[in-house]
C-alpha angles and dihedrals in degrees: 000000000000093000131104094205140018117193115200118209100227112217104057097014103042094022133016093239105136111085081044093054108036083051086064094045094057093047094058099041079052093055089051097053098274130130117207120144119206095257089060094040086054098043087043109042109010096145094002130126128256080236097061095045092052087047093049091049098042090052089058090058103269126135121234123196122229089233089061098101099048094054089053099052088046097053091044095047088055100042086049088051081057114047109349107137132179121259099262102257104015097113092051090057100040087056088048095055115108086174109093109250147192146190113243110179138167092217120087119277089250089058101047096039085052093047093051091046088058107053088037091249098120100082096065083056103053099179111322099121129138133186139188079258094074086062143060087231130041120203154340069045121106094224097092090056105044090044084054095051090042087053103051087032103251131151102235086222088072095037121119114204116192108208141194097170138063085231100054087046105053092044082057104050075042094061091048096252133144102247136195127192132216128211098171096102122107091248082067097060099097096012127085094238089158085065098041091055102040093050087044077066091263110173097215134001121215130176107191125042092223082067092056100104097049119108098169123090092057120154119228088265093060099264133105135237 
């Protein structure tokens, strides 16, 4: 591979968390007089920040508790104990890796750092997390990736980004990195992620990890079928 660096979202690239997560999500909207089915939640945060979705729902006139956060974290946590898994393949293609590599995630480092130890992921990644935390903007910002590639000393030019979400899509192709982007999450099952991410500017779409390392099949726009 001709990049420096690839950074790898976490929940829907590392580990299949999202369907896991935005459920959740849409259970506890639901406790606090919001109705967002799982559909919506999907289409309107996938890879997005807690702090984003407070801020989005807070700016259409709802009110969000503080402890809001925190009773997120606490129902995901549980429901990840439960059922997270690894995306089949993911670890046989992080140990192959010579190119150097990072975890880059909109979720909190706790989070993350917890989702990684329990799908023993944690250990090929020996530190190099970072989260929306880290950054004044959260994506589909560009600031989580640069500050990444800054941080591991990479030029973003020759930077890869593996992607689930428009949103982390589009932060990538904003940072000037190469992105591709993966549908092979559970959350993908009923829904046209190819589409999604091709149209959020994606390089190249991929649905399975063992197909990582294939160039070839690309359309004449740079993504393949």
């Amino acid at each position: 591979m001709n990049h420096d660096l690839i950074i790898f979202d976490c929940d829907g690239v590392l580990v299949d968390s999202e369907m896991l997560s935005c459920r959740c999500l849409s259970e506890l909207l639901a406790r606090h007089g919001i109705a967002a089915d799982l559909d919506t939640i999907l289409d309107q945060f996938l890879g997005r920040s807690v702090t984003s979705v407070v801020e989005h729902y807070q700016a259409h006139g709802w009110v969000i508790p503080k402890r809001f956060p925190a009773e997120l974290r606490a129902r995901v946590r549980q429901a990840f104990a439960a059922s997270l898994r690894p995306i089949p393949g993911v670890a046989r293609v992080l140990r192959g890796l010579r190119t150097r590599y990072c975890v880059a995630s909109s979720s909190d480092r706790e989070r993350v750092a917890f989702s990684l130890s329990l799908t023993g992921l944690a250990e090929l990644f020996d530190g190099r997390l970072y989260t929306a935390q880290m950054v004044a903007r959260g994506k589909p910002a560009p600031d989580l990736f640069l500050h990444a590639a800054r941080s591991m000393g990479a030029d973003p030019i020759r930077t890869l980004v593996v992607e689930d979400s428009v949103s982390g899509v589009q932060a990538g192709k904003a940072a000037g990195m190469m992105v591709w982007g993966f549908v092979g999450g559970s959350h993908y099952g009923s829904r046209d992620g190819r589409a999604l991410l091709a149209d959020a500017g994606a390089d190249r779409v991929f649905d399975r990890m063992a197909d990582f390392r294939r160039h070839e099949a690309f359309t004449s726009n740079g993504v393949t079928r």
